[in-house]
C-alpha positions as CSV (number, residue, x, y, z in Angstrom):
1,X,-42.9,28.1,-287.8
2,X,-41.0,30.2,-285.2
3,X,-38.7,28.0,-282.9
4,X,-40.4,26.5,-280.2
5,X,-38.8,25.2,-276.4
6,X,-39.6,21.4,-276.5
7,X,-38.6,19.5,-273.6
8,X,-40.6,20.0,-270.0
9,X,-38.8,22.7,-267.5
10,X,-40.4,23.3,-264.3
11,X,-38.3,25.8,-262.0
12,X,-38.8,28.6,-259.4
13,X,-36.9,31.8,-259.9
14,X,-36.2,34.7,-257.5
15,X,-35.9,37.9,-258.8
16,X,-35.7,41.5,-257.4
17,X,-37.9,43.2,-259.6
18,X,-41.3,41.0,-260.5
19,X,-42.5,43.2,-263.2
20,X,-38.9,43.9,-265.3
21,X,-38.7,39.8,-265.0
22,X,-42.3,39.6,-266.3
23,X,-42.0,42.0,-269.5
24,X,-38.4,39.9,-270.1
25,X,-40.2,36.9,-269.8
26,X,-42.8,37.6,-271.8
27,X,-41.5,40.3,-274.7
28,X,-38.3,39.2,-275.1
29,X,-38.5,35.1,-274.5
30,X,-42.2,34.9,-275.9
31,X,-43.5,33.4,-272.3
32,X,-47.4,33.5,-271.8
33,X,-48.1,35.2,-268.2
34,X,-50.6,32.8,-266.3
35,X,-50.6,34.8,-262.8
36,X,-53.2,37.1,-262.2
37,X,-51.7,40.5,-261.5
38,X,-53.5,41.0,-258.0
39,X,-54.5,38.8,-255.0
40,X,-58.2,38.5,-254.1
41,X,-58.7,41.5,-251.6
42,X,-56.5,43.1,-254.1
43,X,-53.0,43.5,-253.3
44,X,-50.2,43.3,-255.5
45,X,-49.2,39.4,-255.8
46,X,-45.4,39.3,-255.4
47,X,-45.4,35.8,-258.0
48,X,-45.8,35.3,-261.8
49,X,-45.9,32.4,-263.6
50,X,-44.7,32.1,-267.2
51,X,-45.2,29.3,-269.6
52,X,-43.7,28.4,-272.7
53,X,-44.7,25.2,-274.3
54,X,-43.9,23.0,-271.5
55,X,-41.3,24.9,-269.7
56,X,-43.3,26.6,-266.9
57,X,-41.3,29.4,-264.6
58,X,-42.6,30.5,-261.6
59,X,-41.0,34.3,-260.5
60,X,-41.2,35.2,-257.5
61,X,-40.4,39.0,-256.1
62,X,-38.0,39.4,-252.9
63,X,-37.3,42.4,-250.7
64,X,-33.8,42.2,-249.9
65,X,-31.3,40.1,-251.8
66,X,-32.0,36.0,-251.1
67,X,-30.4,35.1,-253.2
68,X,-27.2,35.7,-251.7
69,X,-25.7,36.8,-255.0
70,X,-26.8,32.9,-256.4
71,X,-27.6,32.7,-259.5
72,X,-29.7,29.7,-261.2
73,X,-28.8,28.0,-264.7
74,X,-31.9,26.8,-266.6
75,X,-31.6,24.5,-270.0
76,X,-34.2,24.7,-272.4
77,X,-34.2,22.4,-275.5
78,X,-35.1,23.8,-278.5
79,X,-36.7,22.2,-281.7
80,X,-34.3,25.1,-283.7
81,X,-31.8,26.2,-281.4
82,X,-30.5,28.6,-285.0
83,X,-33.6,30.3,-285.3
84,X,-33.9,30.6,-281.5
85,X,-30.6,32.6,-281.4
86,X,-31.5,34.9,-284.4
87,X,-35.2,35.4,-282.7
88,X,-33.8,36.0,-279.5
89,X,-31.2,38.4,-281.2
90,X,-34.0,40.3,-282.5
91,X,-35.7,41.1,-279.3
92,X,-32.5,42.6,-277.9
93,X,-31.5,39.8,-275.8
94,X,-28.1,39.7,-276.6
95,X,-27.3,35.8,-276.8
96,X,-24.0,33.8,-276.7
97,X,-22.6,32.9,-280.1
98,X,-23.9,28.9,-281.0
99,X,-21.8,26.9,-280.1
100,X,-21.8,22.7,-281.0
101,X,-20.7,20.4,-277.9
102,X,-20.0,17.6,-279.5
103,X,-19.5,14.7,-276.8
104,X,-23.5,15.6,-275.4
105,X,-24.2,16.5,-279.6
106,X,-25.8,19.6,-278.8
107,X,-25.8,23.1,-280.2
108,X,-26.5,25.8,-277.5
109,X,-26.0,29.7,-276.7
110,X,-26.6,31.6,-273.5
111,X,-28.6,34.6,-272.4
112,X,-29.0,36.2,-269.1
113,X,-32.0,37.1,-267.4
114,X,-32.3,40.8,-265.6
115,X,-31.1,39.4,-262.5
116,X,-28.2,37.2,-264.3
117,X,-29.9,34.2,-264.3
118,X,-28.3,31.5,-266.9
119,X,-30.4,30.6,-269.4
120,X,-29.0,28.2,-271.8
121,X,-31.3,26.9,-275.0
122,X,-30.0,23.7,-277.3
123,X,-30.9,21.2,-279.8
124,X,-29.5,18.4,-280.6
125,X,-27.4,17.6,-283.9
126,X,-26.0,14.8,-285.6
127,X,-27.8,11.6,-286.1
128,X,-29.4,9.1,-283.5
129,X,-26.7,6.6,-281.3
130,X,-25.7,3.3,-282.2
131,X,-27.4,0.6,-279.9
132,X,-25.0,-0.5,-277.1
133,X,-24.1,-4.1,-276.5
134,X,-24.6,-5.9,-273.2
135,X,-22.7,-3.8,-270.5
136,X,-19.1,-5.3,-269.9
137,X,-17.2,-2.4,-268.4
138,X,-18.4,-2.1,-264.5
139,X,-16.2,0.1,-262.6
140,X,-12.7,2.4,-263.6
141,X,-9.8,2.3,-261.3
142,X,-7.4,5.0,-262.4
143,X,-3.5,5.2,-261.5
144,X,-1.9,8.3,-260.8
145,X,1.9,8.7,-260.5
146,X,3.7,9.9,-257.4
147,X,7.5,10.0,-256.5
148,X,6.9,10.0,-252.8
149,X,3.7,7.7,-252.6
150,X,3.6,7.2,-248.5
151,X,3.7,11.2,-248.3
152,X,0.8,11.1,-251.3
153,X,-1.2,7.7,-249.5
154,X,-1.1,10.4,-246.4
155,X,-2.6,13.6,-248.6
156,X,-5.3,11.5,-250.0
157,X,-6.3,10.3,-246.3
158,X,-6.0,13.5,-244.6
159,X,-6.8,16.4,-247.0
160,X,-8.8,14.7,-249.5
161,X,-11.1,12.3,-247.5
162,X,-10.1,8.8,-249.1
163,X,-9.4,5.2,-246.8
164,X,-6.4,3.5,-247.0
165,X,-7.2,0.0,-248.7
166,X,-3.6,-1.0,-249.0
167,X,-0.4,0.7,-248.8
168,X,3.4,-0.1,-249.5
169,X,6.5,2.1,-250.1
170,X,5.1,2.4,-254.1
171,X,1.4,1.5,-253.9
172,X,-1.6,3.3,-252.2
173,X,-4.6,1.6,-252.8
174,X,-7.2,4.7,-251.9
175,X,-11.0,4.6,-251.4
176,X,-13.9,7.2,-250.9
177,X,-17.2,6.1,-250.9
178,X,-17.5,3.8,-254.3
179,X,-14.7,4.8,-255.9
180,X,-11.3,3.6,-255.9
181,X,-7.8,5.2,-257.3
182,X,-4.1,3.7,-257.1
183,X,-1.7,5.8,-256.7
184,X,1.8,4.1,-258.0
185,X,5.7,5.1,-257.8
186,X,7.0,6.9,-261.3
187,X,8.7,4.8,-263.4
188,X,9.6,4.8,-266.9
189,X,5.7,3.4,-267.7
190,X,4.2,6.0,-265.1
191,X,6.0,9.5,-265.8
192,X,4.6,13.1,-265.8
193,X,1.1,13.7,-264.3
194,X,-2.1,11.9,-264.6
195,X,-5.9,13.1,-264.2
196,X,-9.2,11.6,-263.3
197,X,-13.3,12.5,-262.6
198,X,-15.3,11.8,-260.2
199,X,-19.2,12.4,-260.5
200,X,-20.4,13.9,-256.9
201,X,-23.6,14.5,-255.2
202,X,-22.8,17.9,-254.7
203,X,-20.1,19.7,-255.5
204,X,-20.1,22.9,-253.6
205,X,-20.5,20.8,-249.8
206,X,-17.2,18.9,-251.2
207,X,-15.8,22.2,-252.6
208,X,-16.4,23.8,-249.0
209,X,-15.0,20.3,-247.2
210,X,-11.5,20.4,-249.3
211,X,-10.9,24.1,-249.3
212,X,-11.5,23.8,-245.2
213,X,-8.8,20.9,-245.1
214,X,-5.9,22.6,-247.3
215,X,-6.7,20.7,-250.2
216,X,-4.8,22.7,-253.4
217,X,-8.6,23.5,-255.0
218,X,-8.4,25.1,-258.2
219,X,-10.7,27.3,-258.2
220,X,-14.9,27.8,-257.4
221,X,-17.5,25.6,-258.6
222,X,-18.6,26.6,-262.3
223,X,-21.4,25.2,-264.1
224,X,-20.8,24.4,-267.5
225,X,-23.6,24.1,-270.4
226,X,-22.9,20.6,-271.2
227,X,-25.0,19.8,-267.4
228,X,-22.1,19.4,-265.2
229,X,-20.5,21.9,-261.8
230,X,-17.1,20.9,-261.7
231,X,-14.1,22.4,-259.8
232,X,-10.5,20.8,-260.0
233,X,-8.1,20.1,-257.1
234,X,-4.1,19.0,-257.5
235,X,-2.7,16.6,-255.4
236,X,1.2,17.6,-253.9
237,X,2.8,16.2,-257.4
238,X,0.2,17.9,-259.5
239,X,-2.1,15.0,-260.5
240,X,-5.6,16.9,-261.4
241,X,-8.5,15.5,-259.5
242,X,-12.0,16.8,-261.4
243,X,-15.3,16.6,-258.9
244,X,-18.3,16.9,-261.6
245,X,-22.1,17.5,-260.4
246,X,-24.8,16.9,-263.1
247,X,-27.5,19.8,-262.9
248,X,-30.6,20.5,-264.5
């Protein structure tokens, strides 16, 4: 049995050329077309839909570029995600190599659409999780090393949107919404740099707000397969701050 897409997708795509997308769609990704070709008084229809198993795709045609040069990133799961690559291999596609992630356990590859839409497919390996005990662990408070803490307490407030909780000549006690960091004077037990993540609502806005404030961002926004748009930001001593948005 050929490899099948198993897990429900339901997006809307624009593209700039309906009928290249369609044939794509359909020939090389083995999508059933659902839209009728022509509108009742028989016009052109600038929309198809394509289904595959549950994933359902609806294209739709532009004019002019609305996308803005945006690109989508869609994850199908996959009952085979081997024999997905080699069948979408065969049809010209020119996938990703496989490649196993293992802290989500899934084995996934990439191919872009004609407009450079992401399409990722996956399937799970490895067996099925333990069962977790009764939750103990409720919140993380990382510490992050500074030799000049007040000048750092004063980054964090200004450039990078956190309160001040508490504050001493080697303590900053720093919050920004629900989350809380300390940031602590080096010492022999706090040396070098330190690192943390944050899970945001939406990465690009708070990309947009740090870049506008000086913040020393490292870089766009890039979505990652594993389901996450993260960028990275350094504080003035080089601690890396990593702002994660899960995605589709």
């Amino acid at each position: 049995m050929p490899a099948r897409i198993i897990a429900p997708v339901s997006r809307r795509l624009t593209v700039s050329d309906l009928e290249r997308s369609v044939a794509f769609y359909r020939d090389a990704l083995g999508f059933e077309v659902r839209q009728p070709e022509e509108l009742s008084d028989g016009e052109p229809t600038n929309r198809a839909d394509v289904v595959n198993g549950p994933a359902h795709i609806e294209l739709i045609a532009t004019r002019d570029d609305a996308s803005n040069g945006q690109r989508s990133i869609l994850f199908f799961e996959t009952d085979d995600a081997v024999a997905m690559h080699q069948a979408l291999e065969s049809a010209g596609t020119r996938p990703s190599a496989l490649e196993e992630v293992n802290w989500i356990k899934m084995r996934v590859f990439e191919v872009r659409d004609p407009d450079g839409n992401v399409l990722w497919f996956g399937t799970p390996f490895g067996g099925p999780n333990a069962p977790r005990p009764d939750r103990m662990l409720r919140a993380i408070m990382p510490e992050l090393p500074l030799t000049d803490v007040p000048a750092g307490v004063a980054y964090y407030r200004d450039v990078l949107g956190f309160t001040v909780n508490y504050a001493q000549h080697d303590i900053g006690v720093m919050d920004r919404d629900k989350t809380r960091l300390l940031l602590v004077a080096r010492s022999p037990r706090h040396t070098g740099i330190g690192s943390c993540s944050f899970y945001v609502h939406d990465a690009d806005a708070l990309h947009a707000e740090l870049v506008a404030k000086g913040a020393n961002v490292q870089g766009e926004p890039v979505s990652y397969p594993w389901g996450l748009r993260e960028f990275r930001v350094l504080d003035l001593e080089g601690n890396q701050l990593s702002f994660a948005q899960t995605f589709e």
